[in-house]
MDAnalysis code that builds the backbone (N, CA, C; Angstrom):
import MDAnalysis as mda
import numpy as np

u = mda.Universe.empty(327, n_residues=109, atom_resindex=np.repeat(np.arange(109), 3), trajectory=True)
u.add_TopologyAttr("name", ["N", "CA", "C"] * 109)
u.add_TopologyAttr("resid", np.arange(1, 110))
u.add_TopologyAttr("resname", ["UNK", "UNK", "UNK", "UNK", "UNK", "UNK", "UNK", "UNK", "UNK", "UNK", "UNK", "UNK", "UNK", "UNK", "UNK", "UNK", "UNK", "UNK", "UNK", "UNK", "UNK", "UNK", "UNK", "UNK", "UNK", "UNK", "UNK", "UNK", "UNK", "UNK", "UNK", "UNK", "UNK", "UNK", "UNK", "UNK", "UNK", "UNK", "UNK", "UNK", "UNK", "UNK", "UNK", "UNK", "UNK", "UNK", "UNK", "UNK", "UNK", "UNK", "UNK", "UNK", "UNK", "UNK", "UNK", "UNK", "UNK", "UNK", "UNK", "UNK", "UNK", "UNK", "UNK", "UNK", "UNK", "UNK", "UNK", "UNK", "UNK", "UNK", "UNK", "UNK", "UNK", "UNK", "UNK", "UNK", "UNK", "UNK", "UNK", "UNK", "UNK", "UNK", "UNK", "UNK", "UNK", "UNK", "UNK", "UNK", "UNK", "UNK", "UNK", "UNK", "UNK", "UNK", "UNK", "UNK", "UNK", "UNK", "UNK", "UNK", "UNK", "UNK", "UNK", "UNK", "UNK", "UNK", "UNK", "UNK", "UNK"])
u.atoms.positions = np.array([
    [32.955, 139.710, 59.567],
    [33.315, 138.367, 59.973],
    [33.806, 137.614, 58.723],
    [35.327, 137.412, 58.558],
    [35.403, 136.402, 57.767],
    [35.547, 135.029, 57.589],
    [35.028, 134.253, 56.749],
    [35.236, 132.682, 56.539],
    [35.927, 132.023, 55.821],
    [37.198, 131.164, 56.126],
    [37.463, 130.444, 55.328],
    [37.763, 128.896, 55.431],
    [38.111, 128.384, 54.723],
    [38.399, 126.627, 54.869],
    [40.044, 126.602, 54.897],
    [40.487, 125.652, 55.744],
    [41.221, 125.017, 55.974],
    [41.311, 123.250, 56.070],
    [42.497, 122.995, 55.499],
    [42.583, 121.633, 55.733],
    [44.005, 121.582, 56.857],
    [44.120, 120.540, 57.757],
    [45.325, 120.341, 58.375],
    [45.648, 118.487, 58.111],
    [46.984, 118.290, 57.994],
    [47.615, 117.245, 57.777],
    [48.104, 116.307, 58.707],
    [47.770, 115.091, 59.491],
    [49.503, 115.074, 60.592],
    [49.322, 113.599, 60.782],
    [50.022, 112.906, 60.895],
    [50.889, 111.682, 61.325],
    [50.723, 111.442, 62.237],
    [49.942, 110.750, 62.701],
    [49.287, 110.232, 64.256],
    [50.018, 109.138, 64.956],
    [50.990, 109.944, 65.796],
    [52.047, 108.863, 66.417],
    [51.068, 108.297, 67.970],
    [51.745, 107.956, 69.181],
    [51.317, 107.094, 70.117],
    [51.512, 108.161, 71.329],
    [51.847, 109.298, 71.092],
    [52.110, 110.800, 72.075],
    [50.718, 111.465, 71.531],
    [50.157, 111.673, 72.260],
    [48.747, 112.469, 72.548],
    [48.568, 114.371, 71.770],
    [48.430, 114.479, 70.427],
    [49.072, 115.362, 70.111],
    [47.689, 116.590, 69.538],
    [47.667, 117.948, 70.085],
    [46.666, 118.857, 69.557],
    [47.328, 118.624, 67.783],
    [46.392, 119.054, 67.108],
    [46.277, 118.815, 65.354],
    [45.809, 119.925, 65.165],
    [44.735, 120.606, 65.787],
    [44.289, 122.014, 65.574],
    [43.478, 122.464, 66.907],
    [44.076, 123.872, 66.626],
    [43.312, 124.791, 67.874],
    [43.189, 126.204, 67.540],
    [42.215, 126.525, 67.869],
    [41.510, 128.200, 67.559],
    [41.998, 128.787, 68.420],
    [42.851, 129.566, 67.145],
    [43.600, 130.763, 67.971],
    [42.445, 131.785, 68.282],
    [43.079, 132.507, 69.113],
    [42.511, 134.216, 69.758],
    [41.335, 134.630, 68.695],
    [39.831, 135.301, 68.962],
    [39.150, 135.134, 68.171],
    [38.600, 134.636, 67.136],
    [39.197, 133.316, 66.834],
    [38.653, 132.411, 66.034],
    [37.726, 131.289, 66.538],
    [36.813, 130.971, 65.444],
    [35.896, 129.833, 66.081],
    [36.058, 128.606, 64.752],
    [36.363, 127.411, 64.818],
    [36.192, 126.704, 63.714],
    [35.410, 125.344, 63.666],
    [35.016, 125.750, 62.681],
    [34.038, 124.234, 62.503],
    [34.678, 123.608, 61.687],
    [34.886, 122.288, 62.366],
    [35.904, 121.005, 62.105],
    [34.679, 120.344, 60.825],
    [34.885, 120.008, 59.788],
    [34.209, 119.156, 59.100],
    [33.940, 117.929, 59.073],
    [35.169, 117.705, 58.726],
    [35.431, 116.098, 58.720],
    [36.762, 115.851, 59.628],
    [37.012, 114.858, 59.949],
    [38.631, 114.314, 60.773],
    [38.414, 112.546, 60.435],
    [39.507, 112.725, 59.440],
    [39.373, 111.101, 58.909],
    [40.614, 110.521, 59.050],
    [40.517, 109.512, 59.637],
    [41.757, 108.855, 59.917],
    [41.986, 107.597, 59.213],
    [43.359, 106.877, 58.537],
    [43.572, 106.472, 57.732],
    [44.991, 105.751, 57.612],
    [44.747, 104.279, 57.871],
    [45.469, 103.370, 58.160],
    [46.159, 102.740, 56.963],
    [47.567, 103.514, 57.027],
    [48.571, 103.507, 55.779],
    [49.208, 102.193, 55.922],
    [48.736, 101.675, 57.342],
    [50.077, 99.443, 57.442],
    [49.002, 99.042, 56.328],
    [49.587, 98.153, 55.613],
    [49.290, 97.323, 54.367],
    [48.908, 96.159, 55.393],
    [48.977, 95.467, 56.626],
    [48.768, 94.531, 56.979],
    [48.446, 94.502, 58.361],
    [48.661, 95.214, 59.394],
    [47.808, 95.356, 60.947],
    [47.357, 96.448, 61.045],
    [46.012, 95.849, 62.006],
    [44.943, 96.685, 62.150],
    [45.675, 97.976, 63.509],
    [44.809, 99.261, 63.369],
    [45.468, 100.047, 64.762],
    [44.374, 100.886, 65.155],
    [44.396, 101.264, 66.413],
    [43.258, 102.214, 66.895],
    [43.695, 103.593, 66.980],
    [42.491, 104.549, 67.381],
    [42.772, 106.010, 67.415],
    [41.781, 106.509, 68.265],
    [42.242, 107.498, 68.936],
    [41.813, 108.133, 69.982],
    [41.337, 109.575, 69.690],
    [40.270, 110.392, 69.453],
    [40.272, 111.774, 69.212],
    [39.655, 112.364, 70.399],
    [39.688, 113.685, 71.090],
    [39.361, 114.177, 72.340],
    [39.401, 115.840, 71.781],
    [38.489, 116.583, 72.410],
    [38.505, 118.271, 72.191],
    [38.719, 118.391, 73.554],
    [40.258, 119.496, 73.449],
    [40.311, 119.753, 75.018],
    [39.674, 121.198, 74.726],
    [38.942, 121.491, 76.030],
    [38.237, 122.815, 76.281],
    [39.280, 123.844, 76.924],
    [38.608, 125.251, 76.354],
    [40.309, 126.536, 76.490],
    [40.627, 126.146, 78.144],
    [39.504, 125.833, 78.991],
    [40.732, 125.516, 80.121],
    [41.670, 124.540, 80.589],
    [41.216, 123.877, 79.639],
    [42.809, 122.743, 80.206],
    [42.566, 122.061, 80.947],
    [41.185, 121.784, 81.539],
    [40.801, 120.270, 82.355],
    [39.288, 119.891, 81.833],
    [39.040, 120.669, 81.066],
    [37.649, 119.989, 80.419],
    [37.970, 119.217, 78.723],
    [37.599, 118.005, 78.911],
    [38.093, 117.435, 77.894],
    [36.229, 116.241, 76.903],
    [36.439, 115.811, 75.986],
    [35.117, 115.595, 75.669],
    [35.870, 114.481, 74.424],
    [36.059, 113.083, 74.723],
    [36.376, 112.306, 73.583],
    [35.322, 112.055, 72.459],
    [35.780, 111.944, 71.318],
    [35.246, 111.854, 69.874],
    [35.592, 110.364, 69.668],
    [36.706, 109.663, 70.172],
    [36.605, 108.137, 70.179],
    [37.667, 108.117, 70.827],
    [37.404, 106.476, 71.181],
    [38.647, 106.233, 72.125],
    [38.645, 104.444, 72.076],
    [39.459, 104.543, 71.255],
    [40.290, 102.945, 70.436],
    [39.754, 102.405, 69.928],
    [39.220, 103.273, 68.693],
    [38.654, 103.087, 67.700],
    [39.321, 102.469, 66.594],
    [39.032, 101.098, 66.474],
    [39.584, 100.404, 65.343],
    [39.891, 100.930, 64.202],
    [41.128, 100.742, 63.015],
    [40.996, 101.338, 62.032],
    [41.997, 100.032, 61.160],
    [41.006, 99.547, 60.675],
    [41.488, 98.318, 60.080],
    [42.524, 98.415, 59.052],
    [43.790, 97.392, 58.424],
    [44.471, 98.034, 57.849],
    [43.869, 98.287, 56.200],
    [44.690, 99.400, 55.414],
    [43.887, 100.127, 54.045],
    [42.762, 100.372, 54.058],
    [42.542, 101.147, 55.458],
    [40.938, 101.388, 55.664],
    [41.125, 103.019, 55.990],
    [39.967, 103.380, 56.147],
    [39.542, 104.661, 56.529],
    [38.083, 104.954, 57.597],
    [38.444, 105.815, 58.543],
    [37.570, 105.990, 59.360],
    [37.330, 107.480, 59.194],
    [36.057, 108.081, 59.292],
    [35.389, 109.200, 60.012],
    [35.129, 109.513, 61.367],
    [35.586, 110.247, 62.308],
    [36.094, 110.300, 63.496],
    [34.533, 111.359, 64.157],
    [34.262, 112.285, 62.867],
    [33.488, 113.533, 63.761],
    [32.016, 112.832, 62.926],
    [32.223, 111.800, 62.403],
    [30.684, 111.212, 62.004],
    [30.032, 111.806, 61.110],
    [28.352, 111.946, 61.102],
    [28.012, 113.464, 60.210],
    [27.638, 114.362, 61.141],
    [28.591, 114.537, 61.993],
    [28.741, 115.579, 63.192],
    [29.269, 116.947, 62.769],
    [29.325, 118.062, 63.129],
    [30.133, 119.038, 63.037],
    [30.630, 119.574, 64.698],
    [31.867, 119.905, 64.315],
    [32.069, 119.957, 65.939],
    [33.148, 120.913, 65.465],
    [32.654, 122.063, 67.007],
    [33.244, 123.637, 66.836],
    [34.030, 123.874, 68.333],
    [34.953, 124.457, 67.628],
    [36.110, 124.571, 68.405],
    [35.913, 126.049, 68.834],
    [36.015, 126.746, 69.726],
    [35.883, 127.954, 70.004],
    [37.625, 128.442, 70.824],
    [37.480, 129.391, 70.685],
    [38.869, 130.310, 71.177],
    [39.785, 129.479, 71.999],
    [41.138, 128.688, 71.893],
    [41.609, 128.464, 72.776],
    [41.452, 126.159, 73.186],
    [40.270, 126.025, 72.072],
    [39.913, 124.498, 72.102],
    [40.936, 124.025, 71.407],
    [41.116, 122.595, 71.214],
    [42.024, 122.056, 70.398],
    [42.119, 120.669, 70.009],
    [41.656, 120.481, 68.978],
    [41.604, 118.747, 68.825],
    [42.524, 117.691, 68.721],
    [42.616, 116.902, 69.645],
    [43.836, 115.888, 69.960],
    [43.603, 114.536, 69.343],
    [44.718, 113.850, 68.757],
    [44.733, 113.018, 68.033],
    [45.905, 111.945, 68.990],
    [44.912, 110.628, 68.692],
    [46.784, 109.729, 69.309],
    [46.593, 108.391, 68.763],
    [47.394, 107.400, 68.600],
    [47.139, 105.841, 67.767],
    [47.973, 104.832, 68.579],
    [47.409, 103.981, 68.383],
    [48.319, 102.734, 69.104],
    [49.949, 102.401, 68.761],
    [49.845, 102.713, 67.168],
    [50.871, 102.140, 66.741],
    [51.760, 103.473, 65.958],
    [52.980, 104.129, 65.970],
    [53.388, 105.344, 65.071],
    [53.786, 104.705, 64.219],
    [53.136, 105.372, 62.984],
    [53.277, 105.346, 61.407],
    [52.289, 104.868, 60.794],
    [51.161, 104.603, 61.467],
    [50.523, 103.573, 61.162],
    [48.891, 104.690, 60.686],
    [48.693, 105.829, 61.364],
    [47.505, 106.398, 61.270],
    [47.903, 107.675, 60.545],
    [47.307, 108.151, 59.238],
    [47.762, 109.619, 59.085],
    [45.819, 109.727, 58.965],
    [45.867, 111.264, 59.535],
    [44.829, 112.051, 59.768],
    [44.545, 113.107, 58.573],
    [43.522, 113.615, 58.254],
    [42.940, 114.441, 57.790],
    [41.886, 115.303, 58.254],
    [42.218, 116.882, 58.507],
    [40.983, 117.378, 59.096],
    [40.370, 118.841, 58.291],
    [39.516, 118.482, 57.925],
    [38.992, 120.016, 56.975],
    [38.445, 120.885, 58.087],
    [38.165, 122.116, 57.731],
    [37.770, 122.675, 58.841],
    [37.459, 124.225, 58.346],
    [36.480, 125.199, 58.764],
    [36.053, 126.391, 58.353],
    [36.441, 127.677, 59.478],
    [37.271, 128.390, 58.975],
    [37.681, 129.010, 60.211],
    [36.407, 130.108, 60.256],
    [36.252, 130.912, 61.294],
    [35.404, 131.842, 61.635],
    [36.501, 132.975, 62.198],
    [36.602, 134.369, 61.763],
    [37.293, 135.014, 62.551],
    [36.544, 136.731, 62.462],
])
């Protein structure tokens, strides 16, 4: 079984978008998912959700969650939250340009 870390990057526009998902035998534990409000002057919210491998089970992590502006939020808390084969963590913001994301994460394969 090997382990490694990953980080993923992405730009949290106002379209409802997977950021990461465990491919085919992989399991990953998400570390952190920090979101991070680059407007110098209005505040914007963010939405995080794990959809489950079938595609109608879904489980929000927040939902319009303030992120004040030159601020930073922690989304998975001091939570760890594991994605198994086929899951995928969705990211979305009120405003595009306004939220960039950060998500560390430990793959399992």
């Amino acid at each position: 079984m090997a382990e490694t870390f990953h980080n993923a990057y992405h730009n949290v526009t106002t379209v409802d978008t997977a950021v990461v998902t465990a491919a085919s035998g992989e399991t990953l534990i998400v570390l952190t998912c920090r979101a991070t409000n680059v407007d110098g002057t209005a505040s914007a919210t963010v939405n995080a959700r794990v959809l489950d491998s079938d595609n109608s089970t879904d489980a929000k992590l927040s939902h319009t969650i303030m992120v004040p502006a030159d601020s930073s939020i922690e989304l998975a808390g001091t939570s760890k939250i594991v994605l198994e084969t086929g899951d995928k963590l969705y990211l979305e913001a009120s405003a595009d340009g306004d939220i960039e994301a950060f998500v560390s994460y430990l793959k399992i394969t």
